[in-house]
C-alpha positions in Angstrom: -49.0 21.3 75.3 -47.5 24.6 74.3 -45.4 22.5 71.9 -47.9 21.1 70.3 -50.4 24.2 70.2 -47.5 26.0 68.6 -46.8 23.2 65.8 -50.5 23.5 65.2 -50.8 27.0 65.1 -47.6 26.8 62.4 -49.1 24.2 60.5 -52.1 26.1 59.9 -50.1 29.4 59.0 -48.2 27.1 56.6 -51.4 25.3 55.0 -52.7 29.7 54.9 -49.8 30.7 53.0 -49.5 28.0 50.5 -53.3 28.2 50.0 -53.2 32.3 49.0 -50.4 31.4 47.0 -51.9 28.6 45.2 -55.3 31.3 44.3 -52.8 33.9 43.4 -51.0 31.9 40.9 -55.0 29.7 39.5 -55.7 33.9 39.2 -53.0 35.4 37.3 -52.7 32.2 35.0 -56.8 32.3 34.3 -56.5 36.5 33.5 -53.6 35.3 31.3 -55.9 32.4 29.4 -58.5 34.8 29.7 -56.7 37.4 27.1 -55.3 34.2 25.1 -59.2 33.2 24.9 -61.1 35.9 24.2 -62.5 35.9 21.0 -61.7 38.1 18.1 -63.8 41.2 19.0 -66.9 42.0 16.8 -67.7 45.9 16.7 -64.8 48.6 17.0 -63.1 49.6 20.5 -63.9 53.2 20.8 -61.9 55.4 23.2 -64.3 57.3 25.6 -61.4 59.0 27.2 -58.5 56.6 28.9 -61.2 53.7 28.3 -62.7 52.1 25.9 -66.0 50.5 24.9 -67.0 48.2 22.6 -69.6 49.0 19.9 -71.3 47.4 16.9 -73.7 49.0 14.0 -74.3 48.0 10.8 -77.6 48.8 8.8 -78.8 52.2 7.6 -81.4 55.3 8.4 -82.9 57.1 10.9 -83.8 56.6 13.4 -81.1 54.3 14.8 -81.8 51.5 17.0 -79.6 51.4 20.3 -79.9 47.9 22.4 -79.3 47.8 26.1 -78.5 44.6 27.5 -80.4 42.8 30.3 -78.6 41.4 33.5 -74.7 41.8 33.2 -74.9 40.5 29.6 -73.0 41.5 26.5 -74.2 43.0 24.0 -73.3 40.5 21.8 -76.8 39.0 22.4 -78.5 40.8 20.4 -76.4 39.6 17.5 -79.1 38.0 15.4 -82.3 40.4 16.4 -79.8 43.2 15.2 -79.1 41.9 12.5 -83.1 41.7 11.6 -83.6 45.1 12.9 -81.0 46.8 10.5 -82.7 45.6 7.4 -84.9 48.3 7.8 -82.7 51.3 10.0 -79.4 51.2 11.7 -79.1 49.2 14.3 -76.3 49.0 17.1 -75.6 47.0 20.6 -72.9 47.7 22.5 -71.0 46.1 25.9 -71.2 48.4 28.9 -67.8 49.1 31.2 -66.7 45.6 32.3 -68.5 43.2 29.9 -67.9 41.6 26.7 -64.8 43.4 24.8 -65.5 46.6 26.9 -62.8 47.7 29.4 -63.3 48.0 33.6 -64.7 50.8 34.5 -62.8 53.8 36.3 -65.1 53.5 39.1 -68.1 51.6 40.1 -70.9 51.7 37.7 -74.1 53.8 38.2 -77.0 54.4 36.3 -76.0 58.1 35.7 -72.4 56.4 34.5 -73.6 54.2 31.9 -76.0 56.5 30.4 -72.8 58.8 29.9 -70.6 56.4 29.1 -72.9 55.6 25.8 -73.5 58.7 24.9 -70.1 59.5 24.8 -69.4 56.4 22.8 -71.8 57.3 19.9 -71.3 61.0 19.9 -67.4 59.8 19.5 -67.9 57.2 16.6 -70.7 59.8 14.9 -73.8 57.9 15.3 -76.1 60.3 16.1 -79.8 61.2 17.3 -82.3 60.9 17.0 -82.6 56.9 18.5 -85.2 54.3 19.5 -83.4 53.3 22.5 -84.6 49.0 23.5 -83.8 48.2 26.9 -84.6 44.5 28.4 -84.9 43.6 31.6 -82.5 45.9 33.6 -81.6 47.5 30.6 -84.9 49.0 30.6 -84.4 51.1 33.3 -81.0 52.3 31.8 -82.7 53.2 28.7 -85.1 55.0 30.9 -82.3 56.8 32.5 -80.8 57.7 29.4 -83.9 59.3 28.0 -84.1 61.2 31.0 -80.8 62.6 30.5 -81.0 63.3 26.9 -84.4 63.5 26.1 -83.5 65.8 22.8 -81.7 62.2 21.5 -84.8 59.8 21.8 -87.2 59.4 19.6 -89.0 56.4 20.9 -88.6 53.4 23.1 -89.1 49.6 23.1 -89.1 48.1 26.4 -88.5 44.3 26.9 -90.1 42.7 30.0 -88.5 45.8 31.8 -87.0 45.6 35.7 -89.2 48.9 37.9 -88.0 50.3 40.9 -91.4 49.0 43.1 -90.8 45.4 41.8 -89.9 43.0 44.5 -89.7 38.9 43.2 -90.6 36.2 45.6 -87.8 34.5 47.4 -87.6 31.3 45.3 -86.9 33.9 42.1 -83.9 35.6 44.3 -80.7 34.9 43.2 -78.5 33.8 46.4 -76.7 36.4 46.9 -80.4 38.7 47.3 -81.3 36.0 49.9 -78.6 36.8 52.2 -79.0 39.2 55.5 -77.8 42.4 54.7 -75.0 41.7 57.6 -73.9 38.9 55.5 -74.0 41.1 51.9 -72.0 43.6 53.8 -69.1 41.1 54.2 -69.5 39.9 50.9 -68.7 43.0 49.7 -66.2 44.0 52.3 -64.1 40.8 51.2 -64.8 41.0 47.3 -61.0 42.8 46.7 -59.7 39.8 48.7 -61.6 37.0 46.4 -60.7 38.7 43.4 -57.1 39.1 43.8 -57.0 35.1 45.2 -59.2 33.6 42.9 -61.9 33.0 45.0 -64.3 35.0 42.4 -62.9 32.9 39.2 -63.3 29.6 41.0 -66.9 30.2 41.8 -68.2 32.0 38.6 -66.2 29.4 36.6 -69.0 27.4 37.9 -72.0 29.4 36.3 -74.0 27.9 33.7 -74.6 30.2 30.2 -77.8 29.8 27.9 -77.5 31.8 24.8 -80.5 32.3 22.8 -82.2 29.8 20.9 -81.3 30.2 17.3 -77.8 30.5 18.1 -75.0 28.6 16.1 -72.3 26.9 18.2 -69.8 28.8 17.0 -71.7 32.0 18.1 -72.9 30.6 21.5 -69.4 29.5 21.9 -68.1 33.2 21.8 -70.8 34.2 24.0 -70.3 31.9 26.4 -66.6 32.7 26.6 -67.8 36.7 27.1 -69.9 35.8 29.8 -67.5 33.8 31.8 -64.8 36.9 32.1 -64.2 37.5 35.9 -64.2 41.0 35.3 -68.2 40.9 34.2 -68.7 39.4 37.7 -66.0 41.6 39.5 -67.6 45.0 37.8 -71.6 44.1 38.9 -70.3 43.1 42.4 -68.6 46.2 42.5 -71.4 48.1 41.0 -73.9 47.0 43.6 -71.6 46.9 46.6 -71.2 50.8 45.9 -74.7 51.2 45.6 -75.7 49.3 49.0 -77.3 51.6 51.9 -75.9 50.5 55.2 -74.8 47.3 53.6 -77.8 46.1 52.4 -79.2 45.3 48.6 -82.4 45.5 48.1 -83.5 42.3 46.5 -84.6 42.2 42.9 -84.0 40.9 39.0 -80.3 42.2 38.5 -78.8 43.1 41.6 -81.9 45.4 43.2 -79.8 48.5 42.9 -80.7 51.4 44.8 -79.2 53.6 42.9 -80.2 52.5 39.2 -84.2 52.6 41.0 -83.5 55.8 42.3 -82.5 57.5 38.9 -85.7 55.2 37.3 -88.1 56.9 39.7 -86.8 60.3 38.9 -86.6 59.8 35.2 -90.3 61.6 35.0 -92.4 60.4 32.0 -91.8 60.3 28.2 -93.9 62.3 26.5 -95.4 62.0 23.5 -92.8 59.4 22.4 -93.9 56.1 20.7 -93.7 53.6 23.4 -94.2 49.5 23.3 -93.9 47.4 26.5 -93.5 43.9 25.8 -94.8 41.9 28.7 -93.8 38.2 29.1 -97.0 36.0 29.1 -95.1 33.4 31.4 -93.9 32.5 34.0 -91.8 30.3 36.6 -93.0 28.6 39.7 -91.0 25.7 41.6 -93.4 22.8 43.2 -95.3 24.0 46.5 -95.0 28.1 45.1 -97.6 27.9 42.1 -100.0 30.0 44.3 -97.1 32.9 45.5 -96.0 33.0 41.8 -99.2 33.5 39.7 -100.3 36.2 42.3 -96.7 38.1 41.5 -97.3 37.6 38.0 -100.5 39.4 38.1 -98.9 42.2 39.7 -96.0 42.4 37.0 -98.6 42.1 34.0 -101.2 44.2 35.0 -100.2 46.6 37.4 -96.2 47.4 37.2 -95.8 47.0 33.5 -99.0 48.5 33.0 -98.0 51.8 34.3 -94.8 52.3 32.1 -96.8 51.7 29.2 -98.9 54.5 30.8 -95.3 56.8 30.6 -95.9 58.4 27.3 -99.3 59.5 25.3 -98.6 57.2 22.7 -97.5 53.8 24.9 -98.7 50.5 24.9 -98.6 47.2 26.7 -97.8 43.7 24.6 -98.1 40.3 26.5 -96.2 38.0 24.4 -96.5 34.2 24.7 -92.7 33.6 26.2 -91.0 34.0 29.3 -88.5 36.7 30.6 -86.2 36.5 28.2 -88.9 36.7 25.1 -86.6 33.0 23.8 -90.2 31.8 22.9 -90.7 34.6 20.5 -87.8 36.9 19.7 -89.5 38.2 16.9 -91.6 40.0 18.9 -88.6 42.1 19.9 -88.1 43.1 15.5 -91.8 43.5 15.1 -92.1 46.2 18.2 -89.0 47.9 16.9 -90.2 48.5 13.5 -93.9 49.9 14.7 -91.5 52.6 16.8 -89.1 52.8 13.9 -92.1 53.6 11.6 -94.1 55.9 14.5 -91.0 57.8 15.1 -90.2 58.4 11.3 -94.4 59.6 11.2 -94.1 61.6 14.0 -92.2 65.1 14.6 -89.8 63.0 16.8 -87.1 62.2 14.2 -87.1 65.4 12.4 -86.3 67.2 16.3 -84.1 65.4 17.2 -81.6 65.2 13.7 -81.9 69.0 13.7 -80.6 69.4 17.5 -77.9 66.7 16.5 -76.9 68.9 13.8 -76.6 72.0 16.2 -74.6 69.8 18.5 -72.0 68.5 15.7 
């Protein structure tokens, strides 16, 4: 018996060994396709000190248009609205720490983090305030933090179907990771340098499905599919909220539910007399047997939560547009908002502030 428990127990160490061996090598041979792979960067690395980030403009005037990604995405998304948007101002995106062409972060992101590590990017490269800073999604409440931060370098906002700290999605909108006991979250994170280094992380987000926008070539959806698949996208947001968990736990909502990014949103304070749009997505999502639980969350996004930001500054307002989340429906309305705060901000006292404190600065 203790023969055969033995020969067991060896077998199993055996089958263990060759198994961490077989992730290590499916890991270091994907990070090595990976850089084969990735393709040719668009937008210029710029070195925000030991790091760098990745950053596109083209397009001229003042103000200039920053986008902030939603989710985890690159900023290559916003490749074809930019390039409406700089026909009349310039017009930049750029890939926060770990995405797209950006390097890893130092350290776990944070709201605080991101906001610096933009500023940082366009004081380096010499685009300068005053901006109209378009956050979607998540990237809302970065913009939000950035304001709050550098209030001298905004001169308006556009706010796409923004995250807010109070909003709390039904279950069937959780992603499954959100829908997990905080116990379970808490191991998840405790192991994540383990799946990382073994592949464990590659072999499950290798199995993610990407949908670029609509008007998309497939040459262009091809590159951002590629961007989107990079483990260290996945790696950096893990990472990002497993720093930010309280007691192991993640508070469940659109893009993580990050107690820290809804932390700095609360304490942002409001935005003056800034010209402010918030576009509002006009639909929404319900799987069979939830139609009921998902219209009465939908009224509480349109009309009370979204309602309130646009309540932020003297001079905001609420849009609903016709199309879901991501605004695919009608991207347009994304170009049209950002030229009314364009215009508003050029009207306004805004633009003239905030280029004569950028002049100070330089």
């Amino acid at each position: 018996m203790r023969k055969s428990v033995r020969r067991i127990s060896y077998l199993f160490l055996t089958l263990l060994v060759l198994a961490l061996l077989a992730g290590f090598t499916y890991e270091q041979v994907g990070r090595a396709r990976d850089a084969s792979q990735l393709p040719p960067r668009v937008g210029r690395a710029v070195d925000i000190g030991g790091r760098t980030l990745n950053l596109y403009c083209s397009g001229q005037g003042a103000p200039t248009v920053i986008l902030e990604t939603g989710g985890n995405s690159p900023g290559y998304e916003w490749l074809l609205q930019q390039s409406k948007m700089a026909a009349f101002t310039r017009t930049c995106w750029y890939d926060r720490a770990g995405v797209g062409w950006s390097d890893p972060p130092s350290s776990p992101r944070t709201g605080a983090s991101v906001a610096g590590d933009l500023h940082e990017a366009l004081q380096r490269t010499g685009v300068l305030p005053p901006y109209v800073m378009v956050g979607g999604s998540v990237g809302g409440e970065y913009v939000r933090i950035y304001t709050a931060r550098y209030p001298t370098d905004v001169a308006g906002l556009v706010l796409v179907d923004p995250a807010t700290p109070d909003m709390r999605e039904p279950d069937f909108a959780l992603a499954p990771v959100n829908r997990m006991s905080g116990h379970r979250r808490h191991l998840i994170c405790m192991a994540l340098p383990i799946m990382e280094r073994f592949g464990v992380l590659r072999f499950v987000t290798s199995r993610e499905r990407h949908f670029p926008p609509p008007d998309f070539t497939p040459e262009q959806a091809g590159i951002l599919a590629k961007l989107e698949a990079q483990p260290k996208a996945y790696e950096t947001d893990m990472q990002q909220a497993c720093a930010a968990t309280d007691d192991g736990r993640i508070v469940p909502r659109t893009g993580g539910g990050n107690p820290d990014i809804d932390n700095a949103v609360r304490n942002a304070g409001s935005l003056g007399n800034r010209p402010l749009v918030v576009l509002t997505a006009g639909r929404y999502w319900a799987p069979p047997g939830f139609e009921k639980e998902a219209a009465e969350y939908h009224e509480v996004r349109v009309h009370q939560l979204q309602a309130r930001l646009a309540r932020l500054s003297t001079h905001g307002r609420q849009v609903v547009v016709d199309a879901d989340h991501g605004m695919t429906q009608s991207p347009e309305s994304v170009v049209i908002a950002v030229r009314q705060v364009v215009d508003e901000a050029r009207a306004s006292n805004n633009v003239a502030a905030a280029t004569a404190a950028s002049k100070r600065v330089k």
